[in-house]
N, C-alpha and C positions, 0 to 999 in steps of 0.2 A: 640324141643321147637321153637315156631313161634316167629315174630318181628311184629313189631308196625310201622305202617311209612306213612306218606300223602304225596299229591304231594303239594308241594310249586312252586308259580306261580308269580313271581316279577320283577324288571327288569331287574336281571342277567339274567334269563332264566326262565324254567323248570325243574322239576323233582325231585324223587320219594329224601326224608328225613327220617331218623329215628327220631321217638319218642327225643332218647336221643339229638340230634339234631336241634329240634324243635322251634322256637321263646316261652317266655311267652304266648304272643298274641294268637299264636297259637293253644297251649296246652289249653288256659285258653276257645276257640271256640269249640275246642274238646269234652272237660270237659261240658260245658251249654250245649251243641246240646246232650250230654247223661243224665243228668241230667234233661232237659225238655223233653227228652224219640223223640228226632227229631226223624221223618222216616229215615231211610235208604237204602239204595238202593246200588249193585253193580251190575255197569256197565264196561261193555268193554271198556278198555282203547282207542281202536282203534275207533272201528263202532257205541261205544253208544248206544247197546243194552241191555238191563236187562240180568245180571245171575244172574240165582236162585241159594239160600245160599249153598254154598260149591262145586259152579259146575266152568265150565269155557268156557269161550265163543269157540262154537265149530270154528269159523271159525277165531278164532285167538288163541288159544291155548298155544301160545307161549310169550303173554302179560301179564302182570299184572293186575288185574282189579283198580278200585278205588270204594271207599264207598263215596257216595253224600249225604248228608242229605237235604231234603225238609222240 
C-alpha cells in the first residue's frame, strides 16, 4: 500500500510531509487543484525534468519525484 505526502516549503526549511501531517491550508490546495482537474506533472526532484506516469528519472533514480500542478 502507497502514502500520500507533498513537499512543504516554509521558513523552518524543506521537505517531503505526510498527507496525515499536512496543514488545513494545505490539504484544502490539494483538494481544489483535484477537484478543478489542475494539470499535473511529475518532475525530478533534482534536474526538473518531466517523468512520464509511473517511471523515474533515469539519471537520478534514487530521488523522489514531486507532482506540480499548473
Amino acid at each position: 500500500m502507497g502514502s500520500l505526502e507533498i513537499f512543504r516549503i516554509n521558513e523552518n526549511g524543506a521537505g517531503w510531509v505526510s498527507l496525515e501531517n499536512a496543514t488545513t491550508s494545505e490539504k484544502l490546495d490539494l483538494e481544489l487543484a483535484i477537484l478543478t482537474k489542475a494539470e499535473m506533472k511529475m518532475l525530478c526532484f533534482v534536474c526538473h525534468k518531466e517523468i512520464a506516469k509511473g517511471n523515474v528519472c533515469v539519471n537520478h533514480k534514487n530521488n523522489k519525484g514531486a507532482i506540480y500542478f499548473e
